[in-house]
C-alpha positions in Angstrom: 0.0 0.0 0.0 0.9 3.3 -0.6 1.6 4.6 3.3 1.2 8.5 3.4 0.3 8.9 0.1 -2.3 10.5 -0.9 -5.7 8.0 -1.2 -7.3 7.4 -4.9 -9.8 10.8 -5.9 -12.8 8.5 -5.5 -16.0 11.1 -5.6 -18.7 8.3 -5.5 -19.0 4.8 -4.0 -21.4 1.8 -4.0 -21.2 -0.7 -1.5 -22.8 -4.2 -2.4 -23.3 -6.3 0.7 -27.1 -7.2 0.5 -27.9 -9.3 3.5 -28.2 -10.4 6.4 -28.2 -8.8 9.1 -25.3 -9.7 10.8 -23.1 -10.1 7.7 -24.4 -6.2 7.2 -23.5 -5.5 10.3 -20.1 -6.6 9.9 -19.6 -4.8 6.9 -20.1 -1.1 8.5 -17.0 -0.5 10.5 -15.5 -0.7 6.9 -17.4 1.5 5.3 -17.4 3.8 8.0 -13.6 4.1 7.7 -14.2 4.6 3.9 -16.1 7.8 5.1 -13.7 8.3 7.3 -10.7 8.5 3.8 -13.6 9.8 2.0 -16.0 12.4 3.6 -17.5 14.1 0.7 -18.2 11.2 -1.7 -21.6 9.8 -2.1 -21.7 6.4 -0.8 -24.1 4.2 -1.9 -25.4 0.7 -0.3 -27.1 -2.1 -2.0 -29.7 -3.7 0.9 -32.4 -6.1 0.3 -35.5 -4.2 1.5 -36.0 -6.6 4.4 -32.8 -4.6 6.1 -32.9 -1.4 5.0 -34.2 0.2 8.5 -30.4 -1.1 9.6 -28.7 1.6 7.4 -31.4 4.6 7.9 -29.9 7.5 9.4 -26.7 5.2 10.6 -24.2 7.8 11.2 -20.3 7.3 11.9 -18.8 8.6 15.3 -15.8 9.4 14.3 -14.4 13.1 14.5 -13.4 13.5 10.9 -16.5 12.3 9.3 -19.3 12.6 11.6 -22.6 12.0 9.8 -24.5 10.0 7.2 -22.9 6.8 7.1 -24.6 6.4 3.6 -26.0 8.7 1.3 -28.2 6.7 -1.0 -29.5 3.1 -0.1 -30.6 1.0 -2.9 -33.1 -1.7 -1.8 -33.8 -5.0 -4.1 -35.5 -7.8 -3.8 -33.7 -10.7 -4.7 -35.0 -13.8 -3.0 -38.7 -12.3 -4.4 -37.5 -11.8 -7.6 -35.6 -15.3 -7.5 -38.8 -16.8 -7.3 -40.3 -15.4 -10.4 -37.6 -14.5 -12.7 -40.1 -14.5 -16.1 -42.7 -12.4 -14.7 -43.3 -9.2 -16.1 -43.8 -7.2 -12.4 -40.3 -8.9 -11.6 -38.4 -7.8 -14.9 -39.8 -4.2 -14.5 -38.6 -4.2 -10.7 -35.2 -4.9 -11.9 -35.5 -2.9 -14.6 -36.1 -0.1 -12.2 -33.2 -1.1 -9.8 -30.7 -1.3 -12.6 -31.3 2.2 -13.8 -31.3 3.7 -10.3 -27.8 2.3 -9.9 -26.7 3.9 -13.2 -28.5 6.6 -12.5 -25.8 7.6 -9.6 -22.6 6.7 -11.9 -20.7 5.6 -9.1 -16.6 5.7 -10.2 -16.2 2.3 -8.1 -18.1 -0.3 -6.4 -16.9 -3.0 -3.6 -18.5 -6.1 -3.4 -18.7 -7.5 0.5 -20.7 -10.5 -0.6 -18.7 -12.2 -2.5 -21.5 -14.4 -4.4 -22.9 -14.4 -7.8 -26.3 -12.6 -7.5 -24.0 -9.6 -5.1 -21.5 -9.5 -8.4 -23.8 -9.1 -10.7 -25.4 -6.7 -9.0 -22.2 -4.9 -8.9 -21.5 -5.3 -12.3 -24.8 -3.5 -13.4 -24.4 -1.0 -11.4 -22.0 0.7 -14.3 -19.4 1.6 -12.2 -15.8 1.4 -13.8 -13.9 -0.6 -10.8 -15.2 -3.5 -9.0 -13.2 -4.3 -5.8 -13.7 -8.2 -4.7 -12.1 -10.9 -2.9 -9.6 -13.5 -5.1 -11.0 -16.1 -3.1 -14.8 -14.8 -2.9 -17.3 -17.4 -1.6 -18.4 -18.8 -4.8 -15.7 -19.0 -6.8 -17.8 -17.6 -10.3 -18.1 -14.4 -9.0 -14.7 -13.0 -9.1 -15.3 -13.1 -13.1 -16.9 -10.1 -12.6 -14.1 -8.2 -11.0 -12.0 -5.6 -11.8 -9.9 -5.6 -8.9 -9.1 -8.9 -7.2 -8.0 -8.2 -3.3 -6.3 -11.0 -1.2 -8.5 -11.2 2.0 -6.2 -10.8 5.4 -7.2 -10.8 9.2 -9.0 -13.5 11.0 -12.2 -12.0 11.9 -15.0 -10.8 9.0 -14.9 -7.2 10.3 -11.4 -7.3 10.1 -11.3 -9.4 6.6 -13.9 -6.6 5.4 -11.3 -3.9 6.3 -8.5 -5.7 4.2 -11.0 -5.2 1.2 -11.7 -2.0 2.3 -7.7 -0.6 2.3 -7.4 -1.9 -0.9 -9.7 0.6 -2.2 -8.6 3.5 -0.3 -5.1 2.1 -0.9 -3.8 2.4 2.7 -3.9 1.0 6.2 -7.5 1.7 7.5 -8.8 0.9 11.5 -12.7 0.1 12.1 -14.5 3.0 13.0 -17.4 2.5 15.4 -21.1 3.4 14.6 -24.0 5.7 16.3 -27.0 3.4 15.6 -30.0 5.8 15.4 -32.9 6.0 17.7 -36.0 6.3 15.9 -38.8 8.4 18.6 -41.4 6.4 18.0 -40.2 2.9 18.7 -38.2 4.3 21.8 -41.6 5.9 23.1 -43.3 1.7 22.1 -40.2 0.5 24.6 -40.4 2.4 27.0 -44.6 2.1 27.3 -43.9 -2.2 27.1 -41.5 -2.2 29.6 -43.7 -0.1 31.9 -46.7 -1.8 31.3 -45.0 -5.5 31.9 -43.4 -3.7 35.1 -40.0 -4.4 33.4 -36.8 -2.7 34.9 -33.3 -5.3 34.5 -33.5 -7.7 31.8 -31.9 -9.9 29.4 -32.5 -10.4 26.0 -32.8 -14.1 25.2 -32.7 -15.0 21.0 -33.7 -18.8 20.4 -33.6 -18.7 16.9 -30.8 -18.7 14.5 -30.4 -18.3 10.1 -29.7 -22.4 10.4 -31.8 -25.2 12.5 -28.3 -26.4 12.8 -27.1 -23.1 14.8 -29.8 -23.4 17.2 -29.9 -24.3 21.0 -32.9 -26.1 22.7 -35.4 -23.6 23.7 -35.9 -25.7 26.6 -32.6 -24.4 27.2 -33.2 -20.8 26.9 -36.4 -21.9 29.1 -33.7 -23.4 32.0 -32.0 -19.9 31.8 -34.7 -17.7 32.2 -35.7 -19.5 35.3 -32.3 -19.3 36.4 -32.0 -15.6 35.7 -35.4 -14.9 37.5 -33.1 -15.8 40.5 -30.9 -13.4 40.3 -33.5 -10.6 39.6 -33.6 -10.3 35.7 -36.5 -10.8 33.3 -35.7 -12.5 30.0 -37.3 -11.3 26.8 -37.6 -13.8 24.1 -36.6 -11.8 20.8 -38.5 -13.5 17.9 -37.8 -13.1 14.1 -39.9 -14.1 11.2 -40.8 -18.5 10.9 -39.3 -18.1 14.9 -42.3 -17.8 16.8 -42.9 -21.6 17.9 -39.6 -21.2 19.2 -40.4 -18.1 21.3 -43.6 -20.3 22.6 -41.7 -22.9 23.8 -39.1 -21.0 25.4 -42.1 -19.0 27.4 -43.9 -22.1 27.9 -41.6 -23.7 29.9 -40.3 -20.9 31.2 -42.8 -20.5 34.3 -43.4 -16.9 33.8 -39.8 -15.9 33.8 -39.8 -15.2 30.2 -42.0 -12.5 28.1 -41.8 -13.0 24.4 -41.1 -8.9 22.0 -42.0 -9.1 18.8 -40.1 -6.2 17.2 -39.3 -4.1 13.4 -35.8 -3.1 13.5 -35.7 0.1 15.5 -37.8 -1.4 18.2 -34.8 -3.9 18.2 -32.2 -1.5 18.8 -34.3 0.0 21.5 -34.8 -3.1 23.4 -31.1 -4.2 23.2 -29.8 -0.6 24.0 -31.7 -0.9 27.5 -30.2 -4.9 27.6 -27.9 -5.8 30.3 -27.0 -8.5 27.9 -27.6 -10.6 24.8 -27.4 -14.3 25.0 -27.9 -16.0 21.4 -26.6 -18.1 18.6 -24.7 -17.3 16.0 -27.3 -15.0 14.6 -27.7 -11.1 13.7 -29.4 -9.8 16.7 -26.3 -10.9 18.8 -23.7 -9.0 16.4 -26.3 -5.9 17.1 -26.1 -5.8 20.4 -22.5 -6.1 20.2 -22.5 -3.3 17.6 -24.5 -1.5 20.6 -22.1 -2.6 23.1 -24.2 -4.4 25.1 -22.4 -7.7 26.6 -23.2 -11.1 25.0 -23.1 -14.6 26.2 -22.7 -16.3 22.3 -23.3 -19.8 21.9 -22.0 -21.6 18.9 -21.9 -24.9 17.0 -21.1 -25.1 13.3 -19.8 -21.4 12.5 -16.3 -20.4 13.7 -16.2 -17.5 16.7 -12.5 -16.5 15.5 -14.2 -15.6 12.4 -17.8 -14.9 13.1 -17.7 -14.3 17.1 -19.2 -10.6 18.8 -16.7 -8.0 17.6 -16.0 -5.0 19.6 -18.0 -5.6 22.7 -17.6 -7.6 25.9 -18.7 -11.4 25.5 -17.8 -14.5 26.0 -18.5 -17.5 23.7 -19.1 -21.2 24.7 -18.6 -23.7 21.6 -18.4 -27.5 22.2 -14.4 -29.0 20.9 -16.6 -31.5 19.4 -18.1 -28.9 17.2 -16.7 -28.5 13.7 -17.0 -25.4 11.7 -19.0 -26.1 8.4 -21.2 -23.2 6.7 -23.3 -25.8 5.1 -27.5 -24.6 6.1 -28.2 -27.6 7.6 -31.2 -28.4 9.4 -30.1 -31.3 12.0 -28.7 -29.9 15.2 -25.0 -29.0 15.9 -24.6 -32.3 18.3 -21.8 -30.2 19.8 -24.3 -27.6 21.0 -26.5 -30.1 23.5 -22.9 -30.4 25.1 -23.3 -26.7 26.2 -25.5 -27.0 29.5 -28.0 -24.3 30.9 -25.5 -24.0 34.3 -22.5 -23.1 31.5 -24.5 -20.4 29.6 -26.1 -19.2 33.4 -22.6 -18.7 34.5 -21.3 -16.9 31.7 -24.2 -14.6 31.9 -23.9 -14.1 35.6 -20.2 -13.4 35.1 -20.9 -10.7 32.5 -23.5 -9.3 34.9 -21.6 -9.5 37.6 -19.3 -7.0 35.6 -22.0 -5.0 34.4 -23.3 -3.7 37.7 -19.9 -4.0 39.6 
């Protein structure tokens, strides 16, 4: 890299990382040191619609670029539009995407996704350089780079940095985030909490992206009971397809659990007012870490070196006899029923015990 030189005259930027929510998530600190190299470009984001509340009025904190984290945010569809590729509402949808894109001429566009569908999104976007990884996670998709970058550092955030630099051709360090808080679902908090005589809790999240990433709700059930004990309520976060789970876990839970229901700013108000998070590897745990809050992670399949809470204080329980494979599967992580209720309790009252000393 080129030191103290001076950084490539880059006036407009599209970033491409399109979901999910934790993988988004893990993408900002990168773009917020872009900002940081690059305070009066336009930045663009490619989101699918599902997750564009995450980016809304997301500013940086950092002294040299405070502000809009992103100036435009392109939303698409693609899972909706994977479904019904020949129909004419879906070809004028993406007709409509494409020319918004090229609408912007952005100079250079990174792609943090590293699959086909988020490269060829890139590559219709117009812009002249496309930044990838050499070793992007389906292999096809580096076709459609102009720029191949060797990925380096152990953790995502830090492997999205390494792509990052090579735009901005220099050494770049994360740069944290000011989520914002949206009035109305801070006012919808507060009110729940009030009205379920709420005051310390925990936030407890069952589900995970993969069946194979997910602990027993009985287990969650087991903690809630044992962080009644101690004086905390748990609050059973739920995501779309997870509300059996969330019954369960309440179920057996003898009253110790209350299941939220929440859009994504109600989210970030609830976890903001957390003592802690205690989840899978899923994105409502690299949230709250995002937030700061403390997290008690439990993994199976998925590696914590790579995919652990970043930037907060956590600890992580994994099984040795857990082996790190990305495939979605939808048997159980044997290694996770090795993690007992008393292991996760004690993590959490550790982390609490630090919270309030």
């Amino acid at each position: 890299m080129a030191g103290l030189s001076l950084p490539p005259n880059i006036r407009s930027l599209l970033i491409v990382r399109m979901s999910a929510m934790g993988d988004i998530i893990h993408a900002m600190p990168a773009v917020a040191a872009l900002r940081e190299v690059y305070p009066k470009a336009t930045i663009g984001w490619v989101v699918e619609e599902r997750w564009a509340e995450l980016l809304s009025s997301l500013r940086s904190c950092s002294e040299d670029a405070a502000g809009q984290l992103v100036d435009k945010i392109h939303t698409v569809s693609t899972k909706k539009w994977r479904t019904a590729l020949t129909s004419n509402s879906t070809r004028q949808e993406i007709t409509k995407a494409v020319k918004e894109l090229r609408a912007m001429k952005y100079e250079a566009a990174i792609d943090f996704q590293g699959l086909i569908r988020s490269a060829v999104v890139t590559k219709l976007s117009g812009a002249k350089t496309i930044y990838g990884y050499a070793q992007p996670r389906e292999r096809t998709a580096r076709i459609l780079y102009t720029k191949h970058v060797k990925a380096r550092g152990e953790h995502i955030v830090e492997i999205n940095l390494s792509l990052a630099e090579s735009v901005a051709d220099r050494q770049l360090t994360a740069v944290s985030l000011e989520f914002p808080s949206d009035e109305t679902a801070e006012r919808n908090c507060e009110r729940w909490l009030d009205e379920h005589k709420v005051e310390n809790f925990v936030i407890i999240n069952p589900g995970a992206g993969w069946p194979s990433k997910q602990w027993p709700p009985e287990r969650y059930a087991h903690l809630a009971r044992s962080l009644a004990q101690i004086g905390f309520k748990s609050l059973i976060n739920t995501g779309p397809g997870e509300q059996d789970l969330a019954r369960i876990v309440k179920a057996s839970s003898e009253g110790a659990a209350e299941i939220v229901e929440c859009t994504i700013p109600q989210l970030i108000a609830f976890t903001r007012r957390a003592s802690l998070f205690v989840g899978g590897d899923t994105g409502p745990i690299h949230l709250a870490a995002a937030l700061r809050i403390p997290v008690v992670a439990i993994f199976g399949p998925t590696n914590p070196a790579r995919n652990g809470p970043y930037g907060t204080r956590s600890i992580v329980l994994r099984s040795p006899s857990s082996q790190t494979n990305h495939s979605q599967r939808a048997q159980l992580d044997p290694g996770l029923l090795e993690i007992s209720s008393e292991e996760v309790f004690a993590a959490c009252e550790k982390l609490l015990g630090a919270t309030r000393g």
